[in-house]
C-alpha positions in Angstrom: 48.7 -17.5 -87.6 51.4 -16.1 -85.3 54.5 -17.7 -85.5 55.3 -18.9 -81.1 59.0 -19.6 -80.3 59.9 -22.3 -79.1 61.2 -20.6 -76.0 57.7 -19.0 -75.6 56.1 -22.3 -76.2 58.2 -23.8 -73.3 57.6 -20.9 -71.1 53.8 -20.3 -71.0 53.4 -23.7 -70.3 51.7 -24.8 -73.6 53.7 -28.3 -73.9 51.7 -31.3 -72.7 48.2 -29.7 -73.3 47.8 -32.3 -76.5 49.0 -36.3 -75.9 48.7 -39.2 -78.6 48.8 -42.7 -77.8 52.5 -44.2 -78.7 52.5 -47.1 -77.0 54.3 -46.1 -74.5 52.2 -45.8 -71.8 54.1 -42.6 -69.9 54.1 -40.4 -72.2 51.9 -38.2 -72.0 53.6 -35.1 -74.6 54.5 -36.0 -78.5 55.4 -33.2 -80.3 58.9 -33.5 -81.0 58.9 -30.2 -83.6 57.8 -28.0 -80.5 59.8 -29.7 -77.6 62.5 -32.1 -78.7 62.1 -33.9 -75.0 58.7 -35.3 -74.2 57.0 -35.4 -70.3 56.1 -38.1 -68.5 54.0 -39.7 -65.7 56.4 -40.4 -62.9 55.0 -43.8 -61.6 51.7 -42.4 -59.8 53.2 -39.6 -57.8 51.3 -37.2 -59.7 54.5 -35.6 -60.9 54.7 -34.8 -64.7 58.4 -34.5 -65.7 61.1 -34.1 -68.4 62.0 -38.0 -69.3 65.8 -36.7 -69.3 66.9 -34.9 -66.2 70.6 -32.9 -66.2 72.5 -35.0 -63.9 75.1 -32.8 -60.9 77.1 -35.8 -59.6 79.6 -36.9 -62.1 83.1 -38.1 -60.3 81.1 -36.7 -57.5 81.9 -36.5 -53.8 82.7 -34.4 -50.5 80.5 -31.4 -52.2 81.8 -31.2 -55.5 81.6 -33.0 -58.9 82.6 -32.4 -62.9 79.5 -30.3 -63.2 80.6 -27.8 -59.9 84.6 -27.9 -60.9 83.5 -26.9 -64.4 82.3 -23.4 -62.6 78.6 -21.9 -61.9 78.6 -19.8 -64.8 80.1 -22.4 -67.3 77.4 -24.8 -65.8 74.8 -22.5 -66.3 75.3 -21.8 -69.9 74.7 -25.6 -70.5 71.4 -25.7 -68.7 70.5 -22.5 -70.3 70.6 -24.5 -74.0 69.1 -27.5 -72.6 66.3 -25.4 -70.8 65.7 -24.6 -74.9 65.3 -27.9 -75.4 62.8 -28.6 -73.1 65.1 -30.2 -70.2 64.2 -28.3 -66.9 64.7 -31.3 -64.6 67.5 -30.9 -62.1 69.3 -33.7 -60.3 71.0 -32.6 -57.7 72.6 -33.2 -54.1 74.4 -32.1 -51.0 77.5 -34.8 -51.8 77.8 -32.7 -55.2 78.0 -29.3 -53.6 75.1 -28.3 -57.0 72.6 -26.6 -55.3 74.5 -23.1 -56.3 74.2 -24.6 -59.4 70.1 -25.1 -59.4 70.0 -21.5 -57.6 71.6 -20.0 -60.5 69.7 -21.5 -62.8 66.5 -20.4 -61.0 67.0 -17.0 -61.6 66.6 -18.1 -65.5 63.9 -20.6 -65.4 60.8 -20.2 -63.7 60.1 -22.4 -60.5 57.3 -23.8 -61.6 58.3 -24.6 -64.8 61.2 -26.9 -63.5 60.9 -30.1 -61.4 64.0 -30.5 -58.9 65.5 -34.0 -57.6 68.4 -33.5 -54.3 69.6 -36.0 -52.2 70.1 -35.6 -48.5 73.4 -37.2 -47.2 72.7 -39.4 -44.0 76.1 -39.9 -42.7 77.8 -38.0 -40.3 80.3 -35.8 -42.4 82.1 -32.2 -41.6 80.3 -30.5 -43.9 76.9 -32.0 -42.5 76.8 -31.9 -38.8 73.4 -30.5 -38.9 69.9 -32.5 -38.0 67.8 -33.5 -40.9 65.2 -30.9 -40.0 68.0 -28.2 -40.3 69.9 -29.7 -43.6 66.3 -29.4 -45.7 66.3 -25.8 -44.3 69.6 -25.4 -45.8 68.7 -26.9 -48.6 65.9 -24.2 -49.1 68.5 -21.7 -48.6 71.3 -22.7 -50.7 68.7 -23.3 -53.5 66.2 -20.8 -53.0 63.6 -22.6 -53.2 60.4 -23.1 -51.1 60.2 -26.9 -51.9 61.5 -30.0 -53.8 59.5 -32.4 -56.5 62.0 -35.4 -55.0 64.2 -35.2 -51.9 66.0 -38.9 -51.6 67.9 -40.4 -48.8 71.1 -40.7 -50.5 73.0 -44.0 -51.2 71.2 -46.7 -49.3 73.5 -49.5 -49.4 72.2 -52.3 -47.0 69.1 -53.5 -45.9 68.6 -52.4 -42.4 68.2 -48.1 -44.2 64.6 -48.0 -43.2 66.2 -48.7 -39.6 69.2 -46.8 -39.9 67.8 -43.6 -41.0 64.6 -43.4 -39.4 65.5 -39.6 -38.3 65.6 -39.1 -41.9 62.7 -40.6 -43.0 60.9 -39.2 -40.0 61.9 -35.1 -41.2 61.3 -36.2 -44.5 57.8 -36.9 -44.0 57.1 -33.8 -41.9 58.3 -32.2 -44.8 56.0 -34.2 -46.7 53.2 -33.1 -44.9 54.2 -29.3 -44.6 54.2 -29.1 -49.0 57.9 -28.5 -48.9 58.7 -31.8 -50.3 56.6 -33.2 -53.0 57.7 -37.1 -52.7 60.4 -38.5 -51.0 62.5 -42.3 -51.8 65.7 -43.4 -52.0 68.8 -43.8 -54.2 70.0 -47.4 -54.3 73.3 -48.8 -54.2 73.3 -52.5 -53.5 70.6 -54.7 -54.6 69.5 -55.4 -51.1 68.4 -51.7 -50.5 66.9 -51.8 -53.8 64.6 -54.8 -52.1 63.4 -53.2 -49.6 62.5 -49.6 -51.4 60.3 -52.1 -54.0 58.1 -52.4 -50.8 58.2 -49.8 -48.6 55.3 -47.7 -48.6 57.1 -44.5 -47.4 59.1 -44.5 -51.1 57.4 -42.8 -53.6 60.7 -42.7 -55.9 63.3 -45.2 -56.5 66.9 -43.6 -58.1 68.4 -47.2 -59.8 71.3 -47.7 -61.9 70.5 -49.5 -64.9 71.8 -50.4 -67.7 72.0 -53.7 -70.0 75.3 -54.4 -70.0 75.6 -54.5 -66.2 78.2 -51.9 -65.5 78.3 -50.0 -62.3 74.7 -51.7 -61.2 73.8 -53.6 -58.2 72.8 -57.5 -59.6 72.8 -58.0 -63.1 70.5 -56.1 -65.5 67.7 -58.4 -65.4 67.7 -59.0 -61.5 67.4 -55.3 -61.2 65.1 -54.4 -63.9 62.6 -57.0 -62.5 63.2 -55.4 -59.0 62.0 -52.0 -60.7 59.0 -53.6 -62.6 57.7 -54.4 -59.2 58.3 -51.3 -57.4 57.1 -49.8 -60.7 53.7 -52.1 -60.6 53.5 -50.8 -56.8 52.9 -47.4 -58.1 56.7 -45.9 -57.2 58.3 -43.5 -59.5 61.4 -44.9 -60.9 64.6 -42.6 -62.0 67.3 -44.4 -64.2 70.9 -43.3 -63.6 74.0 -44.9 -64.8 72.2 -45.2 -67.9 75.7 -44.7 -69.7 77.6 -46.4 -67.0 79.5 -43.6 -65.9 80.6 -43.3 -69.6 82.3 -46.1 -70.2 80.0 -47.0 -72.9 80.4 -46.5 -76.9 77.9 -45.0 -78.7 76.3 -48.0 -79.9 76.1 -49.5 -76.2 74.4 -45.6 -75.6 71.8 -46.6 -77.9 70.8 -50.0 -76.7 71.1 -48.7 -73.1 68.6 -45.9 -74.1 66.3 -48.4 -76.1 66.6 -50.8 -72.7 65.5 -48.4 -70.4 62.8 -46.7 -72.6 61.6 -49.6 -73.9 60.5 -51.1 -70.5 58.1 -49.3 -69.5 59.1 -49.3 -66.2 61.9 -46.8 -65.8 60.0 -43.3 -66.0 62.9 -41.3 -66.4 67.0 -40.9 -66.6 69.4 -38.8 -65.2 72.9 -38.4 -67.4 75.4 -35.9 -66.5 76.2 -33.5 -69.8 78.6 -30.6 -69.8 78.7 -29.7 -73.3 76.1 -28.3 -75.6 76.7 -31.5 -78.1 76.0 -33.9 -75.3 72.6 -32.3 -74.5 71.7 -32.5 -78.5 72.8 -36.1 -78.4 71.3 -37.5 -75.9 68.0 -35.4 -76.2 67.4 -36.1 -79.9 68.6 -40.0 -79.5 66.0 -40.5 -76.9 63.5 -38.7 -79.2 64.2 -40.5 -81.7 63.6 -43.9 -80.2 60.5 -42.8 -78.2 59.2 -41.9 -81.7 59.8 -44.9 -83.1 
């Protein structure tokens, strides 16, 4: 028999064609030999995904971030490795300044072989005086991409967003309906926001921060993971972030946190911010190794 690569395993599209049961009820791709990160169902969007998505925002803000300051090429490097082991999931955002960073990257990595997550920012900032119609053109630009798997409303902070940012929501669902965005939510950052995505019919995705120890989240861990289980239970995609609380926890707390969120059943997938080839190995074979049990 023909010996296949693993890069030509991950680029004709073989992965996911085989699933076992594992009990965790996701996962829908379980050969760790072929591609060290599994797929998953995200909620019932329809979206099949990388579980671990290479986060563009850390210490980021006013269009930059660790991952932009590092440099395009630098950055590009990394997701080149982690593309070889099987990480094609992009989390981007206007705030960060990364979508040069995804465009570069899609010179490399087929479109259709990749799933991309950006934010739009909703508040009135130099940098975005543009309507929301106009800022997802941009987005297509500065990308160069046609469409987006996830396109969030970024940093909902109260409970009066669904109010607040109708125009947003509004050019987010005529995107919706035109195929240029695949499914559309919210990134939460206080627990009241959080709230009212678990109900809202318009989110398909929820971006949460979560983590058991309660750093950098919006209620405690339990408050917020029950919050999740219900939006989860309501059929929304749910996207874990601070999963490492913004680094401040040791590698043992890394483990549990992983083991938390894995373990629940409820959040899909994470986003963690790596710059170095060792942190994508770490994190990738960690979470492999506890969905393997």
């Amino acid at each position: 028999m023909q010996r296949i690569s693993r890069r030509h395993f991950i680029q004709t599209g073989l992965v996911g064609a085989v699933a076992v049961s594992t009990g965790l009820t996701n996962r829908i791709y379980a050969s760790s030999e072929s591609l060290p990160i599994d797929r998953v169902k995200l909620g019932k969007t329809g979206l099949i995904i990388p579980r671990l998505a290479m986060g563009t925002g850390t210490h980021g803000g006013n269009q930059s971030s660790d991952m932009t300051r590092m440099g395009v090429e630098n950055w590009v490097k990394i997701a080149r490795y982690a593309h070889e082991r099987g990480v094609t999931f992009y989390d981007a955002a206007d705030l960060y300044g990364s979508h040069q960073n995804v465009k570069e990257i899609l010179k490399e990595v087929p479109r259709e072989k990749t799933t991309i997550l950006t934010k739009i920012w909703t508040r009135s900032e130099k940098w975005n005086p543009d309507s929301p119609v106009k800022t997802i053109d941009r987005f297509r630009k500065e990308t160069n991409s046609d469409y987006f798997d996830i396109m969030l409303l970024h940093c909902m902070t109260n409970a009066k967003w669904q109010e607040d940012r109708k125009p947003y929501i509004e050019a987010l669902s005529e995107a919706k309906q035109k195929g240029i965005i695949k499914t559309v939510g919210v990134s939460c950052h206080s627990f009241d926001a959080l709230k009212i995505a678990v109900e809202d019919p318009w989110v398909d995705v929820i971006l949460a921060r979560i983590n058991p120890e309660g750093l950098i989240m919006d209620a405690s861990a339990d408050e917020v993971m029950a919050a999740l289980k219900k939006a989860h239970d309501n059929g929304k995609g749910i996207v874990g972030m601070k999963i490492f609380g913004e680094g401040q926890l040791n590698e043992a707390q890394r483990e549990k946190s992983l083991r938390y969120s894995i373990g629940s059943n409820v959040v899909d997938c994470m986003t963690i911010g790596m710059t170095t080839t060792e942190q994508i190995d770490q994190n990738v074979n960690l979470i492999m190794k506890i969905v393997k049990g």
